[in-house]
FIDREN-880238 format. One line per 2 residues: number of its first residue (from 1); for each residue x, y, z of C-alpha. Coordinates in steps of 0.5 Angstrom, whole numbers, plus 2048, in hexadecimal, padded with zeros to 3 digits. Layout:
NUM) X Y Z | ...;
***
This chain:
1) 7B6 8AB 86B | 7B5 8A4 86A;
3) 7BD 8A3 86B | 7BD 8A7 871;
5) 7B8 8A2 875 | 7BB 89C 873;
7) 7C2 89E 875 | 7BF 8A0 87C;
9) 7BB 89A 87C | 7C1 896 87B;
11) 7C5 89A 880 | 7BF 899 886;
13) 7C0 892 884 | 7C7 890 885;
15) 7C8 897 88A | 7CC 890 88E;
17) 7D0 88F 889 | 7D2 896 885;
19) 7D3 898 88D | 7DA 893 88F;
21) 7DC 895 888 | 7DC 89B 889;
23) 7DE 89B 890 | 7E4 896 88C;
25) 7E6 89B 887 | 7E7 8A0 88C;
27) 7EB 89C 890 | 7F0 89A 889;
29) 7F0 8A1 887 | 7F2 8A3 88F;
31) 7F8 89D 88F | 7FA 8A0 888;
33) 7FC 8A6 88B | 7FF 8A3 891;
35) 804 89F 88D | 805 8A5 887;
37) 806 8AB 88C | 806 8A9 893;
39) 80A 8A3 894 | 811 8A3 893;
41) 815 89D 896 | 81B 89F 89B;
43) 81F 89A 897 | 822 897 89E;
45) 820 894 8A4 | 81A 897 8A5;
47) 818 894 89E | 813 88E 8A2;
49) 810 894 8A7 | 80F 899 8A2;
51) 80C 894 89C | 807 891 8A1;
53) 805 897 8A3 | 802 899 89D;
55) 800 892 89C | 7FC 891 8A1;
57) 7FB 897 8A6 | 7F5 89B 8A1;
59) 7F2 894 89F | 7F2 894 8A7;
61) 7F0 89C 8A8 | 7EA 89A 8A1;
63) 7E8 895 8A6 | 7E6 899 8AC;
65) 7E3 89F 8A8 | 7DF 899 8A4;
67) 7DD 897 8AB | 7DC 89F 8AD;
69) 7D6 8A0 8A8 | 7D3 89A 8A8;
71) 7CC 89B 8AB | 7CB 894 8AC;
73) 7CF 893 8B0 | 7CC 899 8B4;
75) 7C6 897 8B4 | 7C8 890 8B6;
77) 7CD 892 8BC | 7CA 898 8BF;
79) 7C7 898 8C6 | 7C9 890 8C7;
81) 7CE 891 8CC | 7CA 896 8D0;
83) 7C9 895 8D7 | 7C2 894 8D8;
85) 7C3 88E 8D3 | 7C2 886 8D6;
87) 7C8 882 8D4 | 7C7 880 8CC;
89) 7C5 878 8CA | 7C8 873 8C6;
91) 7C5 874 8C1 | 7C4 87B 8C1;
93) 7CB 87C 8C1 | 7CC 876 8BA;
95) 7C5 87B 8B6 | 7CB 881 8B8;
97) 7D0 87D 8B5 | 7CD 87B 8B0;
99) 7CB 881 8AE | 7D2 885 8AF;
101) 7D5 880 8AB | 7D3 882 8A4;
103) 7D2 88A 8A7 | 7DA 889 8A9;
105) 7DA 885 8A2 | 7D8 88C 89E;
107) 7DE 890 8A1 | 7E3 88B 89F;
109) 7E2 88E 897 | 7E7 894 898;
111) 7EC 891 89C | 7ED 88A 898;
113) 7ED 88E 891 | 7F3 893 894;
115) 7F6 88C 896 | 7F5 88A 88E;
117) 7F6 88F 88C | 7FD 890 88F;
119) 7FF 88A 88E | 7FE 88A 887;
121) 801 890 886 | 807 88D 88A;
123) 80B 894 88C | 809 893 893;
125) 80A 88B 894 | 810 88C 891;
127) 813 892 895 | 811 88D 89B;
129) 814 887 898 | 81A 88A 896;
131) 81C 88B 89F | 818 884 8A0;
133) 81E 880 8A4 | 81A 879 8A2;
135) 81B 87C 89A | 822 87F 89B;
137) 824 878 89E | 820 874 898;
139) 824 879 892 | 82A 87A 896;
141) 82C 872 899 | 831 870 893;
143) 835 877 894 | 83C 877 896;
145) 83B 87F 897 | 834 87D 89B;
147) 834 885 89F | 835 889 898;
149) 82F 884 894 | 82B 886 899;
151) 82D 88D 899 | 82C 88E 892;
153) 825 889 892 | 823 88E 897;
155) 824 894 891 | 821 891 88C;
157) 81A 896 88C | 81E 89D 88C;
159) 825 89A 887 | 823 898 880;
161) 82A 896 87E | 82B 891 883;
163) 824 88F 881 | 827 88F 87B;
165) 82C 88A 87D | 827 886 882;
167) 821 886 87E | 820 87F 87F;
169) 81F 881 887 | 81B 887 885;
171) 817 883 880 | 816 87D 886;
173) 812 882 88B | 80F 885 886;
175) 80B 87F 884 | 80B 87C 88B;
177) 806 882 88C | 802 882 886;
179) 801 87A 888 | 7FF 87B 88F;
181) 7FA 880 88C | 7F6 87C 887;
183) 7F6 876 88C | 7F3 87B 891;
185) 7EE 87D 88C | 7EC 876 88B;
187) 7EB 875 892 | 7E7 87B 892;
189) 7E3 879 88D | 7E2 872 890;
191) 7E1 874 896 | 7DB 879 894;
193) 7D8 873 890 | 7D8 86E 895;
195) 7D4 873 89A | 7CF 875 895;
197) 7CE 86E 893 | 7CE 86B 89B;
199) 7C9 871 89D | 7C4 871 897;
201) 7C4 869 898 | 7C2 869 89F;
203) 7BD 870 89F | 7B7 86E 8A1;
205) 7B3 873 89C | 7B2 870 895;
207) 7B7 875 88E | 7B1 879 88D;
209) 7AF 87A 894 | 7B6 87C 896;
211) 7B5 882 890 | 7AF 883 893;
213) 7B2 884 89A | 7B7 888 898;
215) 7B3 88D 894 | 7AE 88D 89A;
217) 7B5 88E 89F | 7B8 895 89A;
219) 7B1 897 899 | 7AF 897 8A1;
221) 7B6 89B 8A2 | 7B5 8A0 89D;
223) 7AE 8A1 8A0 | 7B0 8A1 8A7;
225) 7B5 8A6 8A6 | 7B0 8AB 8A3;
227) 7AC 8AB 8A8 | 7B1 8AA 8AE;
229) 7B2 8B1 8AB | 7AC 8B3 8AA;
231) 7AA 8B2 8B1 | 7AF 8B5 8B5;
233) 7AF 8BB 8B1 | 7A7 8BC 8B3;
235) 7AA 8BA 8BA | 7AF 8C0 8BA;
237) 7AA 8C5 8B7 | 7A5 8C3 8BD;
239) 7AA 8C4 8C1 | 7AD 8CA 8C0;
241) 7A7 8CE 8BE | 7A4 8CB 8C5;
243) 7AB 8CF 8C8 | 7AC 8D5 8C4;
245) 7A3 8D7 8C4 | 7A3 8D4 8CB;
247) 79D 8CF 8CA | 79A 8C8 8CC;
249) 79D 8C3 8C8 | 798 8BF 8C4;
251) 797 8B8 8C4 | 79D 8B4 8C1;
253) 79E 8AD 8C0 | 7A5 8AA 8BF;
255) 7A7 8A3 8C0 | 7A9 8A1 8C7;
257) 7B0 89E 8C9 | 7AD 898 8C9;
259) 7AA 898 8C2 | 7B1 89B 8C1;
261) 7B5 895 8C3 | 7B0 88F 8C0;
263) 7B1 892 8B9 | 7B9 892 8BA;
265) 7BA 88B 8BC | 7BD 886 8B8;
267) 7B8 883 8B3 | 7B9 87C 8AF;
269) 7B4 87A 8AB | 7AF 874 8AD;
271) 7AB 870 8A9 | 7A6 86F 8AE;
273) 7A5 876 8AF | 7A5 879 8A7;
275) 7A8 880 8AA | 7AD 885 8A5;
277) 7B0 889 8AB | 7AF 88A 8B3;
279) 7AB 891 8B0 | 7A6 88C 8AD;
281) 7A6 886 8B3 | 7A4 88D 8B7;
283) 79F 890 8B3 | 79B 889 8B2;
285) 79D 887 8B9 | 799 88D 8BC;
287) 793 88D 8B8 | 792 886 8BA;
289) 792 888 8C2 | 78E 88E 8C0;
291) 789 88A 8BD | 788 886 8C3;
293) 788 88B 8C7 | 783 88E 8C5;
295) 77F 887 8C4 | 780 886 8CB;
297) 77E 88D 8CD | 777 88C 8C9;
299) 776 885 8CB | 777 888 8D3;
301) 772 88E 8D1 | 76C 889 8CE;
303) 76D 884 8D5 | 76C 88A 8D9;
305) 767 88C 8D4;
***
């Protein structure tokens, strides 16, 4: 049992990171099946259309379904182009930036690893290197018989006793694609440890603080959630009990477009102002009005006194 929990607690603590893996084994497993079953070059002039195809449309097509389920993004985007909106600031549209930046980052998980993953494979870059001109030209420039060098480069995927005969060209794409796969993984990986570093170096909250902030930030959604749908069902159930029983509605408050929108704003943290989320800043914020209204109320009651 003691297992259990720790296997769970590890889970919940690295849910991040577990997350993109599975998402980037699901992605292997699927461009496996592609290249093994699915994916059968033409072996002729279409071996540059057809092999780009399956390199690069799925990793397109992972790319909007990514962008398609991530609620972020909605949440961020909903409602900002309404007409009833003024024009957004500068700096407004830079915190949006800033914030869809490392969202559209998160997306790009599937697409770059169908990418390696294919490249590293070989069988699609092949196919589309194999019908390349600027290839054919490259493997096919000291050939007398130029038009049946390129003829039988093009072939190569599907013939493998031409592959056979032409092993050094065959060999030369395969590691052409496998080299462009590492150096694409190493620049992911670069690229991924240099923004990490850039964007804790310039956070404005200390290391423990931003664990802080981000127990705070998953605690409040998993909470939020819960009582968004525990306050429209008693909505519902006084509505249509009102409907179908043909009584007076009771009183009821639900938050106004108003408080709607004040929570939905693009929040950054200030270090001024030691708020974690828009929920916390309105929370606080309207307790203080509050407070001096009502203190402004009693000092007008006891000078009319």
């Amino acid at each position: 049992m003691d297992m259990l929990h720790k296997v769970v607690d590890f889970c919940i603590q690295h849910q991040t990171i577990l997350g993109y893996s599975t998402v980037s084994l699901l992605t292997a497993a699927s461009e496996y099946l592609f290249s093994s079953v699915v994916f059968k070059c033409p072996c002729n002039s279409w071996n540059m259309v057809y092999g780009s195809s399956f390199l690069f449309a799925p990793a397109f097509v992972l790319l909007l379904l990514g962008c398609m389920v991530n609620a972020k993004i909605w949440r961020l985007l909903t409602g900002k182009c309404s007409p009833e909106k003024q024009c957004i600031s500068c700096g407004t549209c830079a915190r949006y930036c800033q914030l869809l930046v490392p969202m559209a980052a998160k997306t790009l998980v599937a697409p770059l690893t169908w990418i390696v993953v294919a490249l590293l494979g070989a069988n699609f870059y092949e196919c589309a290197a194999s019908g390349s001109r600027r290839i054919q030209r490259f493997f096919c420039k000291d050939n007398v018989t130029d038009f049946s060098c390129r003829k039988n480069l093009s072939r190569i995927p599907c013939d493998e006793e031409l592959s056979a005969k032409l092993s050094s060209e065959w060999l030369s794409l395969q590691a052409q694609s496998q080299v462009i796969g590492w150096f694409l993984i190493a620049i992911i990986m670069t690229v991924a440890l240099i923004s990490t570093c850039a964007s804790r170096c310039c956070s404005p909250v200390s290391y423990l603080q931003f664990m802080f902030w981000k127990s705070y930030t998953e605690k409040e959604d998993e909470l939020f959630e819960m009582k968004t749908k525990e306050h429209a069902t008693k909505l519902a159930e006084r509505n249509t009990n009102c409907f179908f029983e043909a009584t007076d509605p009771a009183p009821f408050h639900t938050p106004s477009n108003e408080d709607w929108q004040k929570i939905s704003l693009v929040y950054t943290f200030n270090s001024d102002e030691q708020y974690y989320s828009r929920i916390h800043k309105y929370v606080d914020t309207n307790r203080v009005n509050s407070t001096k209204l009502r203190e402004d109320e009693s000092h007008q009651f006891s000078i009319s006194g």
